[in-house]
C-alpha positions as CSV (number, residue, x, y, z in Angstrom):
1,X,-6.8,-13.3,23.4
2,X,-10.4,-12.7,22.2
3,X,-12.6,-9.9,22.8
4,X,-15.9,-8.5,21.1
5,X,-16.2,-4.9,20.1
6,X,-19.8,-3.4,19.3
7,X,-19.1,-0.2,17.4
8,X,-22.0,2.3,18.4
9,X,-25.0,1.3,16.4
10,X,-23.1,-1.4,14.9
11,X,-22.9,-5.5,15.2
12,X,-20.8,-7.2,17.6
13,X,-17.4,-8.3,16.1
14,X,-15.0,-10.8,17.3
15,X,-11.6,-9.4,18.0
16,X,-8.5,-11.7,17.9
17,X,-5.4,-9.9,19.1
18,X,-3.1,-13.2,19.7
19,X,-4.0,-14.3,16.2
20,X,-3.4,-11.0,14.8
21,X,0.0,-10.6,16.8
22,X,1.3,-14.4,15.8
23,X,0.1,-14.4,12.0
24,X,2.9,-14.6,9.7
25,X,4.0,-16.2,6.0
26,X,7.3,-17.1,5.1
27,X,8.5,-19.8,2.6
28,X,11.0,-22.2,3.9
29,X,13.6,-24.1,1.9
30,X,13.4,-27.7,3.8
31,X,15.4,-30.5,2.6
32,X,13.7,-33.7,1.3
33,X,14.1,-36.9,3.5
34,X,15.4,-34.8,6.6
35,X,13.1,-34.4,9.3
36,X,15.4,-33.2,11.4
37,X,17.4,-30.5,9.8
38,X,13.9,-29.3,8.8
39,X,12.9,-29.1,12.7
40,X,15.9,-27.1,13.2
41,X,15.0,-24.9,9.8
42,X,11.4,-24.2,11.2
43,X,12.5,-23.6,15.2
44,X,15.4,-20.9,13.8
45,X,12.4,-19.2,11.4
46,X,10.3,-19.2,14.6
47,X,13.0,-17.7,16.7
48,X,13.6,-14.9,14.1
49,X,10.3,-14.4,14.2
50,X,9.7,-14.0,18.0
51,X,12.5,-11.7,18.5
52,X,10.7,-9.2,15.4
53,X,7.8,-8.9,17.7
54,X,9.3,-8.8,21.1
């Protein structure tokens, strides 16, 4: 969700609410060789992370 906001007497600037909203940084401890227990480590962080901002 974009949208551009001109301040009075000011330039136009992009506003980016979605990436804004969905920006986060966590370290996660994946497991060498094991794509698939790292799938599941990565879907649970971006379940914990969905229910935060819901």
């Amino acid at each position: 969700m974009k949208a551009k906001v001109k301040p009075e007497g000011e330039k136009t600037e992009d506003l980016d609410l979605l990436e804004d909203f969905l920006s986060t940084k966590e370290v996660l401890q994946l497991q060498d060789n094991n794509p698939e227990e790292n799938y599941r480590i990565k879907l649970a962080a971006l379940r914990e992370k969905m229910r935060e901002r819901l």
